[in-house]
C-alpha positions as a Markdown table, in Angstrom:
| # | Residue | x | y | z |
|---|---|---|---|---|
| 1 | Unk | -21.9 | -22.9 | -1.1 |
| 2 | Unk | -21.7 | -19.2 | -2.3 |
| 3 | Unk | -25.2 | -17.8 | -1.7 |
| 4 | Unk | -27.4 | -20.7 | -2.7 |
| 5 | Unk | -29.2 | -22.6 | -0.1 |
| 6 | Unk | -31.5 | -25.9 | -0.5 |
| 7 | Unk | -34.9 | -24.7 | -1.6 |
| 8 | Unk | -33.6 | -21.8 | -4.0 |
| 9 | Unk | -34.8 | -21.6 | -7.4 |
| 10 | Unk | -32.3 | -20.9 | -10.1 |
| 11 | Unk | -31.1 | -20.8 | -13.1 |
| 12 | Unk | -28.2 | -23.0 | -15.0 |
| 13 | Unk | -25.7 | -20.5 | -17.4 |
| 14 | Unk | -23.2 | -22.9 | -17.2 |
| 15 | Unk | -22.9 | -24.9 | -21.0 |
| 16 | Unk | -25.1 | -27.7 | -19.9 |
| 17 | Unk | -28.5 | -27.5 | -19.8 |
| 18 | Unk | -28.5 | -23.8 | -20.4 |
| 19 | Unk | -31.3 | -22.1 | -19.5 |
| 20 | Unk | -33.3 | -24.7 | -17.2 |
| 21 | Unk | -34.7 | -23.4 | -14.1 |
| 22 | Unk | -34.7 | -26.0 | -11.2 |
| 23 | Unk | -34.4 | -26.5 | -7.4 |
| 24 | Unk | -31.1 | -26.7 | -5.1 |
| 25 | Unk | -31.7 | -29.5 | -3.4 |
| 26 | Unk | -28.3 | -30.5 | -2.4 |
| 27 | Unk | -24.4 | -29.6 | -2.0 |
| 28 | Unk | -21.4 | -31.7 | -2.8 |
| 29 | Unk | -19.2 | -30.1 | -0.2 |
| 30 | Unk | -15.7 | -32.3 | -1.3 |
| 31 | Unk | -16.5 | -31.9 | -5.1 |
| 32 | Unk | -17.3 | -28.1 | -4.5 |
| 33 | Unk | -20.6 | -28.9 | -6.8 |
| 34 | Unk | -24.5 | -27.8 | -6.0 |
| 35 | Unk | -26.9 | -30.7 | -7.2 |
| 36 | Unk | -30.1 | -28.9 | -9.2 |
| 37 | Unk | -33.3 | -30.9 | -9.8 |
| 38 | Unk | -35.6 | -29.5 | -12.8 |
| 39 | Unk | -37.6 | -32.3 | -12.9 |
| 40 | Unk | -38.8 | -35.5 | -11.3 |
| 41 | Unk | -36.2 | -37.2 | -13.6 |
| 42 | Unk | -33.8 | -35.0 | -14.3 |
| 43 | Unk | -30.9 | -33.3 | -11.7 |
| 44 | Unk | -27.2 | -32.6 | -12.6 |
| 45 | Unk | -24.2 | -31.3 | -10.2 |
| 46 | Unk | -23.1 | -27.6 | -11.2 |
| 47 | Unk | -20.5 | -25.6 | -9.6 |
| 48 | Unk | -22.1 | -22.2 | -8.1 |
| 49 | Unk | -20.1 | -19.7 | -11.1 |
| 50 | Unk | -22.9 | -21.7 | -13.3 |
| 51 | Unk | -26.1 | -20.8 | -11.6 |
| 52 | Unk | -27.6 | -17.9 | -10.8 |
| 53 | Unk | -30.9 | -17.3 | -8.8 |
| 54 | Unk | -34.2 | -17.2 | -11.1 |
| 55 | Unk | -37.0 | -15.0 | -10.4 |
| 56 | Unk | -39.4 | -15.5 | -12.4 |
């Protein structure tokens, strides 16, 4: 799903959780959506216009 594969570190720009830096770990092919862990406990679903890839 656009240039993000499972294992990428990025980003979120989108209006939630702006900012955070996490982990693709997961793609929601029929929802069109890329699931992002930044912590143990916390993961949302973000369409790929809201991420972009972190470097450090």
């Amino acid at each position: 799903m656009g240039d993000f594969k499972i294992g990428d570190t990025v980003q979120i720009t989108g209006t939630t959780m702006t900012g955070n830096v996490g982990t693709v770990v997961h793609f929601d092919d029929e929802r069109e959506k890329i699931l992002v862990r930044i912590t143990d406990v916390t993961q949302n679903y973000f369409s790929a216009d809201e991420l972009k890839a972190f470097s450090g």
